[in-house]
N, C-alpha and C positions, 0 to 999 in steps of 0.2 A: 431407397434413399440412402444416400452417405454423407457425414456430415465432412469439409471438407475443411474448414477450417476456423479456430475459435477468434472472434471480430472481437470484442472487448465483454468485460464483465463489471452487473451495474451493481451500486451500493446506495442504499438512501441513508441521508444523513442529516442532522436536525439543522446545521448553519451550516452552509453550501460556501462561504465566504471565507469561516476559519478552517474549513478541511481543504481545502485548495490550497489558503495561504501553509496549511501541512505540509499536504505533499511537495508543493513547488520551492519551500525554504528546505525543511528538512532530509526528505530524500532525491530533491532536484529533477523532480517530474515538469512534462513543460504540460500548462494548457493548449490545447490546439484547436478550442472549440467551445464557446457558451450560449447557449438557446433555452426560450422556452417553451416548453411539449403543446400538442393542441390541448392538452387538460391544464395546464397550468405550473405543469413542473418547472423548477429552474432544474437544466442539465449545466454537467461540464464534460468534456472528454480530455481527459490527462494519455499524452502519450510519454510511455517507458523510454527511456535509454536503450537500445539496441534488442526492440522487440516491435514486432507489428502489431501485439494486441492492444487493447485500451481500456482504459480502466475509467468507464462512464461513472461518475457521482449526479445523484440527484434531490432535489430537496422538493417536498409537498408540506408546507407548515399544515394543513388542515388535516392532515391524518395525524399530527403526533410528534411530540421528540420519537428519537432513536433510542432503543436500548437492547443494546448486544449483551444475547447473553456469554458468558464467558465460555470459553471454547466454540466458538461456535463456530465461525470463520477465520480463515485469517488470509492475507498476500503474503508470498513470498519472492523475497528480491536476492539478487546476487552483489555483493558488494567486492571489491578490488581486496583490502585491508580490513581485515577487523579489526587491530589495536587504533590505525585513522579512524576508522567508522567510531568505535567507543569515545575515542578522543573529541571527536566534531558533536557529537551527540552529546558526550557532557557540558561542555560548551556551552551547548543552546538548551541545557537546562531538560533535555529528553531523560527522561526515568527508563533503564534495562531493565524492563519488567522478571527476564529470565537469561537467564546466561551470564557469558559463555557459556556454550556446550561445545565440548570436543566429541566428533562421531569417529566409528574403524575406518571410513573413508578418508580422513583428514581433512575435513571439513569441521568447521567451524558456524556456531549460528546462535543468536541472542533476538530476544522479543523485544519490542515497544510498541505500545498503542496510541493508533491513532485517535480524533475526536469520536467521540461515541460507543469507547470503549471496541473497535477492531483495531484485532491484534495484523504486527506487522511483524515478518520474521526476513530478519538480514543473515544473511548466509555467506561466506567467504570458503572457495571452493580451492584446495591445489587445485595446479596446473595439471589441466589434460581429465578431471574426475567431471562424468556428467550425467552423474545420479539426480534422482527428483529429491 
């Protein structure tokens, strides 16, 4: 067996209503899909900007709020501008939990979390650098 290519990755999250309206205001993910599982789950599937994978959110109020521990996960995104990104993000009131950081790549990258305490890391890459 090989695997051959990653389809989306899922996250459960306590309000399935405010981490969608997250993702789709603040880092301008689109919904492309809302169901509910044969058990009961509400799904969403958010698709990225200029990526095939997807990033399934799902909610089961009968197991639980959500609580991520710190460090435990996080997305990583690529953004155009970091001083824009910082700027739109102050704006709307989002807290940079860490950063700037400047790496020997010339790469640039700051954290914010989304609901539930997962972390989100924005990365702003020069031209032509396509390190993980």
């Amino acid at each position: 067996m090989k695997v051959t290519k990653l389809l989306h990755t899922r996250m459960r999250v306590s309000d399935l209503d405010q981490t969608i309206q997250f993702y789709t205001t603040v880092l301008g993910l689109d919904v492309i899909e809302r169901k509910t599982s044969p058990r009961g789950s509400q799904l969403a599937f958010l698709k990225v900007p200029n990526s095939d994978e997807l990033i399934e959110l799902t909610s089961f109020p009968p197991s639980g709020p959500v609580k991520v521990q710190e460090d435990l996960v996080h997305l990583a995104f690529q953004v155009e501008n970091m001083d824009d990104t910082i700027a739109t993000l102050t704006a709307r009131g989002v807290t940079i939990t860490d950063g700037p950081t400047h790496t020997s790549s010339g790469s640039r990258f700051i954290f914010i979390d989304a609901p539930d305490g997962y972390e989100i890391e924005l990365i702003e890459r020069p031209p032509g650098v396509k390190i993980v």
